[in-house]
N, C-alpha and C positions, 0 to 999 in steps of 0.2 A: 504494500500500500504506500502511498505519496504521501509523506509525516506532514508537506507544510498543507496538502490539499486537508488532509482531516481534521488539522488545526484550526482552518478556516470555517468547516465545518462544525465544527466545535464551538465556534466563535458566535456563528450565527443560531445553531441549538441555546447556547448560552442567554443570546439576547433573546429567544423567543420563551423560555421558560423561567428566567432571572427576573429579579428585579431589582431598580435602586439600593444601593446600600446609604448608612450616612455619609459614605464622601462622595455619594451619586456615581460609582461604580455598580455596575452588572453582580450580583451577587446570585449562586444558587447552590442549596445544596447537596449534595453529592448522592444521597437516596434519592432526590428526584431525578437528578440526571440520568442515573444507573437504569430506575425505573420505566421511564418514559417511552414507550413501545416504538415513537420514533427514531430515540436515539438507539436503541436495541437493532434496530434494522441498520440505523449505519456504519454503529461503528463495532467491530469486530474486536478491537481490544479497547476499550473506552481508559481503562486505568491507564494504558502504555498514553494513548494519545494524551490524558491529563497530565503524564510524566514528562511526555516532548515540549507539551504546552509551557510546564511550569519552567523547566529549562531554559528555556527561550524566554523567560520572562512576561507571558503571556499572559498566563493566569498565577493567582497564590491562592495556598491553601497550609495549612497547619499537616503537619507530618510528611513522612515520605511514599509511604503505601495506604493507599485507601482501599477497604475493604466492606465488600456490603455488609450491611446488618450494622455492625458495630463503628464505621465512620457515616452513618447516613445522616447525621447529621453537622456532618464539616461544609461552612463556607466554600464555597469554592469561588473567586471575585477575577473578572475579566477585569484584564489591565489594559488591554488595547481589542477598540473594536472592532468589528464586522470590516473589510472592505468593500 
């Protein structure tokens, strides 16, 4: 798969299911992402592509591994939008 295509993809899931934080960044967290039947369709490793993302400076999130159930509720905050 294309890491920066899924990123963008990411990008634009994010702003569709996020919302506002206090610094009016994109915030969502990480059980709805995970869950969302659309994002389930496209992305194939969802945690790898949150890992390329946060890399990149894309998104932040608290820890290094996120795992369902037990981080579904971590921030997950877009740090740069949609193009």
């Amino acid at each position: 798969m294309n890491v920066e295509h899924e990123i963008e993809l990411l990008k634009t899931e994010m702003q569709r299911l996020g919302s506002p934080n206090a610094d009016g960044k994109i915030s969502v967290k990480f059980g709805v992402l995970f869950s969302d039947d659309r994002c389930a369709n496209i992305f194939e490793a969802l945690v790898g592509t949150l890992r390329a993302a946060k890399r990149k400076k894309i998104v932040k999130y608290d820890g290094e591994l996120l795992l369902q159930g037990v981080h579904d509720n971590v921030d997950i905050v877009l740090l740069v939008a949609a193009e």
